[in-house]
C-alpha positions in Angstrom: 58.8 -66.1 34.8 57.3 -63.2 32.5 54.6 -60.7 34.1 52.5 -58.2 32.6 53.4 -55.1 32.5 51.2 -51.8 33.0 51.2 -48.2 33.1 48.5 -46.4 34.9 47.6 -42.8 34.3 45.5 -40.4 36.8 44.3 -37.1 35.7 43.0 -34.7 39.0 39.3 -33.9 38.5 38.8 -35.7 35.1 35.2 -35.4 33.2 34.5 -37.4 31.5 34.0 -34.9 28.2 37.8 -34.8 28.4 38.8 -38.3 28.1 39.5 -37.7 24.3 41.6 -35.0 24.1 43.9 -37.3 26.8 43.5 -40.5 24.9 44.6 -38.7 22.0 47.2 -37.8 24.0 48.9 -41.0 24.8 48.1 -42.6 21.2 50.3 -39.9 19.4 53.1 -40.2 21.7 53.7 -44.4 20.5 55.1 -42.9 16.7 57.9 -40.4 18.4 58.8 -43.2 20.9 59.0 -46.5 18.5 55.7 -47.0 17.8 53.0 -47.0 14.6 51.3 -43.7 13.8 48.1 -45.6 13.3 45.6 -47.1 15.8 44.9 -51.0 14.8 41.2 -51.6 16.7 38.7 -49.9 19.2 36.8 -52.0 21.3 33.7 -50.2 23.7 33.1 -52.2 26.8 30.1 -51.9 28.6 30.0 -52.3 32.6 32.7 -54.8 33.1 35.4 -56.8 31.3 32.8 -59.7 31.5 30.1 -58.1 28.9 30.2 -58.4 25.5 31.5 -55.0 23.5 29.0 -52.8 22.2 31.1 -51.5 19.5 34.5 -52.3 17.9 36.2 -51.4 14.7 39.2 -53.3 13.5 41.3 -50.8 10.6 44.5 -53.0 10.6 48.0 -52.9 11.2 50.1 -50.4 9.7 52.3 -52.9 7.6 54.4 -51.3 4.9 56.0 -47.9 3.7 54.5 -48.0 0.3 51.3 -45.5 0.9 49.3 -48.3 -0.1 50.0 -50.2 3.1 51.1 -47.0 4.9 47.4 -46.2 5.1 46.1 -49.1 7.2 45.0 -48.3 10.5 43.4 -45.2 11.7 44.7 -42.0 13.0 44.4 -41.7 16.8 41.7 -38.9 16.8 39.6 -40.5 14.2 40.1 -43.8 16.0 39.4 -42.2 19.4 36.5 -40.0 18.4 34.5 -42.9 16.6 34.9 -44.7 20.1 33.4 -42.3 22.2 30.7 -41.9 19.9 29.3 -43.9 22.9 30.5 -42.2 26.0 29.1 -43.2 29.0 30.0 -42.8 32.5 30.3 -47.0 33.2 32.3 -47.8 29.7 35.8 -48.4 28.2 37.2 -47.6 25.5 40.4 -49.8 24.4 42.6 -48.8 21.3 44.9 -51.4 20.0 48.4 -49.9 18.4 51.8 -51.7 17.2 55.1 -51.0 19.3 58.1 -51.5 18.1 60.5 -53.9 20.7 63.6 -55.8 19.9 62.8 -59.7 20.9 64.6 -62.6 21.0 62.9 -64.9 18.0 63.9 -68.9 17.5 64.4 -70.1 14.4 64.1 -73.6 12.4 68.0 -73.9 13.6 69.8 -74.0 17.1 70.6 -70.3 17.2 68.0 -67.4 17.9 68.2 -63.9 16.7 67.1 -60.6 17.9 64.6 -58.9 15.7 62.8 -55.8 16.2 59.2 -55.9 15.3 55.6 -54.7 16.6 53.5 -55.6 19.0 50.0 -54.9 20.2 49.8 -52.8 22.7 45.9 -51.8 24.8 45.8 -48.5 25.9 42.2 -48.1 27.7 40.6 -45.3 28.9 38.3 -45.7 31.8 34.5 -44.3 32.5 34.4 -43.2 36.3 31.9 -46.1 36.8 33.4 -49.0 34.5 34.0 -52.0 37.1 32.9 -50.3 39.6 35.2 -47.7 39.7 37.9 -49.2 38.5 40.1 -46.3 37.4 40.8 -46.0 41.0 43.4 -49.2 41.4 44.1 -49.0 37.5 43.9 -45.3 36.2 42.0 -43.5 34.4 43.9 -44.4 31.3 45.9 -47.7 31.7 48.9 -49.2 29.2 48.8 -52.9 28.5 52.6 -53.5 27.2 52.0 -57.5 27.2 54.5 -59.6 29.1 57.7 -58.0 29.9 60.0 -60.5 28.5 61.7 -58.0 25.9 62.8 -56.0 28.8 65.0 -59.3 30.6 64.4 -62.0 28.0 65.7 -64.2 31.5 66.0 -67.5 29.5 68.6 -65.7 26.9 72.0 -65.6 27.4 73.4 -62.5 28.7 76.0 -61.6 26.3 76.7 -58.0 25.0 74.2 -58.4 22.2 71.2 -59.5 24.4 72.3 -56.5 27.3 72.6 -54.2 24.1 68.8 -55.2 22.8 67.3 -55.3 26.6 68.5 -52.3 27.6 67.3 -50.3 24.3 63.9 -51.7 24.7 64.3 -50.3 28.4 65.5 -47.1 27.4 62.5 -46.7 25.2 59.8 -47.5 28.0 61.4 -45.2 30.5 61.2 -42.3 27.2 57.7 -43.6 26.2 56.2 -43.4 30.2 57.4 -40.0 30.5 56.1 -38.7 27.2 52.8 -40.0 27.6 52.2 -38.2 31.1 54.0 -35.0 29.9 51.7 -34.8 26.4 48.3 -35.9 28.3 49.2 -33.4 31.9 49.3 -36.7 34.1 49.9 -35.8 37.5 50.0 -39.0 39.0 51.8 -42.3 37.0 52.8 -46.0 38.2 54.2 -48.6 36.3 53.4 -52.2 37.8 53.4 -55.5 36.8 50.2 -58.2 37.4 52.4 -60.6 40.0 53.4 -57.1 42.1 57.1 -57.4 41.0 59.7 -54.6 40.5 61.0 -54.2 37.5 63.5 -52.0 37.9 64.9 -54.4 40.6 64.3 -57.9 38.3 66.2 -56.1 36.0 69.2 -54.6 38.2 69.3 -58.6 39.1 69.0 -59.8 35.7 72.2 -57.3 34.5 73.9 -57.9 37.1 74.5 -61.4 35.9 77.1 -60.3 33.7 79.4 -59.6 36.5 
């Protein structure tokens, strides 16, 4: 069964004036660790996840290397500071950018391939008083990496290929986790998934199948 999969990140003493400067941060690290350069949306929430956004911007995906297409999307600062235009002690402010991970895809045929493509990834940044408080439990700036199939694919089979493919896309979330709290001075970090399960140790179990 898939899970999401987090990354929380907790700065010691954080005002709120410096939230950019770490967003910023973590958005600029996605392009040295398989990611876009260019941030795809913002979306402000007010109070809770419940409210309607105040403010969101959609730019687009980065989709091509022509620098027609190679201009979609917005830089990170431009993208962050136009968020927190509205900065407010009970918001959040969630940035939408592409991440590169090889997946298992089904065709029209019997066979599947792996191909490596983009996919949204949330990185939010919490007020001290969004949800109550909720950059407690969740950090003051959390990573939304979607499920975490790419990282077992469990219903694939477990040739050299697949382990080949998994354990790249695993290689590159260890390298991207440890960037991100390097470049914005995290002092605290945990990844964890929605369902409370290791990862480390569903996929120690998952390789081990080979043997």
């Amino acid at each position: 069964m898939s899970d999401a999969l987090y990354l929380s990140l907790w700065y010691p003493n954080l005002r709120l004036a410096a939230m950019p400067d770490k967003l910023v941060a973590v958005l600029s690290e996605f392009a040295k660790h398989g990611g876009e350069q260019r941030v795809y949306s913002v979306t402000v929430w007010p109070v809770n996840w419940s409210e309607s956004p105040i403010f969101q911007q959609i730019y687009g995906r980065r989709a091509g290397s022509n620098k027609a297409e190679g201009q979609i999307g917005a830089e990170p600062r431009d993208a962050v500071e136009e968020a927190l235009e509205h900065l407010h002690e009970d918001y959040a402010y969630e940035f939408q950018i592409g991440w590169n991970l090889w997946e298992l895809e089904s065709g029209s045929g019997l066979d599947a391939r792996w191909v490596k493509g983009p996919r949204l990834v949330r990185v939010v940044g919490f007020g001290p008083l969004f949800d109550e408080g909720a950059y407690e439990q969740d950090g003051h700036i959390r990573i939304d990496f979607g499920n975490d199939t790419p990282f077992l694919e469990e219903e694939a089979e477990l040739d050299s290929v697949a382990a080949r493919h998994i354990e790249e896309n695993v290689r590159q979330l260890v390298e991207l986790t440890a960037a991100v709290e390097k470049a914005s001075g995290a002092t605290a970090r945990l990844l964890w998934s929605e369902l409370g399960e290791s990862l480390a140790q569903r996929l120690a179990a998952r390789l081990g199948q080979r043997n």
